[in-house]
N, C-alpha and C positions, 0 to 999 in steps of 0.2 A: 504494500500500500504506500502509496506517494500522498503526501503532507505539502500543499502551496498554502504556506501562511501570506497575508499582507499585513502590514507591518501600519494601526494608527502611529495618529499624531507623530509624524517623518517631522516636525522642525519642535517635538517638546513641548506641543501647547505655546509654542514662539521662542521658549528660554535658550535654542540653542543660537537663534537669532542675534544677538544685541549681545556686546560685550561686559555689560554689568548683569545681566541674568545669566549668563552660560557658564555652568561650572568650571570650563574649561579657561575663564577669563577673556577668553575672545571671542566673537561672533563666527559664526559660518555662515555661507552663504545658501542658499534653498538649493542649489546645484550639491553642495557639496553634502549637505543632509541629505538628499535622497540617492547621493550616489553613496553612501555607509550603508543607510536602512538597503537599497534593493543589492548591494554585493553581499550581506547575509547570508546563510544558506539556507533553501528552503523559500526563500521571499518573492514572489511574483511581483507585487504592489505594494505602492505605498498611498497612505491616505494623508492630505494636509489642508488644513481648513485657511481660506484665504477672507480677506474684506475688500478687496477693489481687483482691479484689473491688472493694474500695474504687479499685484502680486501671483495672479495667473501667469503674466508672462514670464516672471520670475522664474516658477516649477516647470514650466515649459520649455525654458531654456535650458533643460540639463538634455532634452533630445539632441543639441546641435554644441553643447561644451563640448571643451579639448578635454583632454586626458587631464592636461595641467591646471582647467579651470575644476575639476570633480576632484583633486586632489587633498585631503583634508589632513591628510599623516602628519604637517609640521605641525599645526595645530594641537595635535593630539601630543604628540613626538615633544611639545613646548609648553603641554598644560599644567600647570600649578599641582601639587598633591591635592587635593584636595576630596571631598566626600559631599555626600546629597545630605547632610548633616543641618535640621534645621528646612529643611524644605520638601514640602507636601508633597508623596508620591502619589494621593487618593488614593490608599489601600483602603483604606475604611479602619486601621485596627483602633483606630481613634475612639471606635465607637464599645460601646454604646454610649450616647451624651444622655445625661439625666434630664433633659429640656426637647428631648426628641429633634435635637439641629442635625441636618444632613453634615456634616461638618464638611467631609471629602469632598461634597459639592460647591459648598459653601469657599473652601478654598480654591477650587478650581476656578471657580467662577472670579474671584478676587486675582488670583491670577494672574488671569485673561485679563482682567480689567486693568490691572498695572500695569502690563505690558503695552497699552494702546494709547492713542496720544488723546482718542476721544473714546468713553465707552460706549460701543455699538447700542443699538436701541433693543437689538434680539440680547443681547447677553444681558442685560438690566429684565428684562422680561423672563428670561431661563433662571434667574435668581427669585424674580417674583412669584414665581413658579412654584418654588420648594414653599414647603407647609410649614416648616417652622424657619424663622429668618435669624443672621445671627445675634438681632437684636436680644434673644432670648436667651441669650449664654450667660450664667449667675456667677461665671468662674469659678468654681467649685474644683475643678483640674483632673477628674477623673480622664479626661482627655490624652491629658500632659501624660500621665504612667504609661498609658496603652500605647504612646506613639514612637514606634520603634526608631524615628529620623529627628526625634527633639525637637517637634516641629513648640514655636510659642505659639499653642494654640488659640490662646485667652487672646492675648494681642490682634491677630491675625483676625478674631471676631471683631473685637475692634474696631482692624481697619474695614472690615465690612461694612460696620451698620455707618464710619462715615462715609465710604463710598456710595453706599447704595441705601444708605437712609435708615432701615430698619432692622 
């Protein structure tokens, strides 16, 4: 039996984007994220969520990159030690929250919103969404034990309810 996995979130939810979120301390480029994710093995596809057009042509241009523009090895070859220490995988082990917060959501969604220079009108809506918002977090930190990446999760609600109000 033959296994064709594709591969979400090919730029990290954005973080491997932009040189202050990528753990690596440098950016990559959409070419060179989707040429790591599809040289995998096993990986037919990859999936990445875009907001305008200009970032279409972006993922599209890895059909017609050189060899040397898909190249991401210095990068990697030059990245800092470092660990996902402190930041949200959305496993979930966060849970259970005594206030019924999606928390994994919740930071996802924050996330995405930090990374953007304006927050999209769907992703304030995909927040509106969930049934308990992080306004309801008592801090209480049963959060904080379960979370195996040290995420601040108290904080992190936080900056939710001022980003998104509630």
């Amino acid at each position: 039996m033959i296994y064709i996995i594709p591969i979400p979130k090919g730029y990290a939810a954005g973080t491997l984007l932009g040189d202050k979120e990528s753990p690596f301390e440098k950016a990559l480029t959409p070419v060179q994220c989707l040429h790591y994710c599809l040289t995998r093995p096993a990986v037919a596809s990859v999936m990445v969520g875009v907001s305008n057009i200009d970032q279409i042509f972006a993922a599209t241009a890895y059909v017609t990159a050189s060899h040397k523009e898909k190249d991401y090895s210095e990068i990697l070859a030059n990245a800092p030690k470092s660990s996902f220490r402190g930041h949200c995988m959305y496993c979930g082990h966060c849970a259970p929250c005594s206030q019924q917060i999606d928390i994994a959501s919740v930071n996802k969604y924050l996330d995405l919103a930090l990374i953007q220079e304006d927050v999209p009108e769907t992703l304030k809506n995909h927040y509106e969404l969930l049934e308990h918002h992080a306004g309801k977090c008592i801090g209480c930190g049963s959060c904080l034990k379960n979370c195996p990446f040290g995420v601040d999760v108290i904080h992190k609600m936080e900056q939710a309810v001022q980003l998104f109000g509630n």
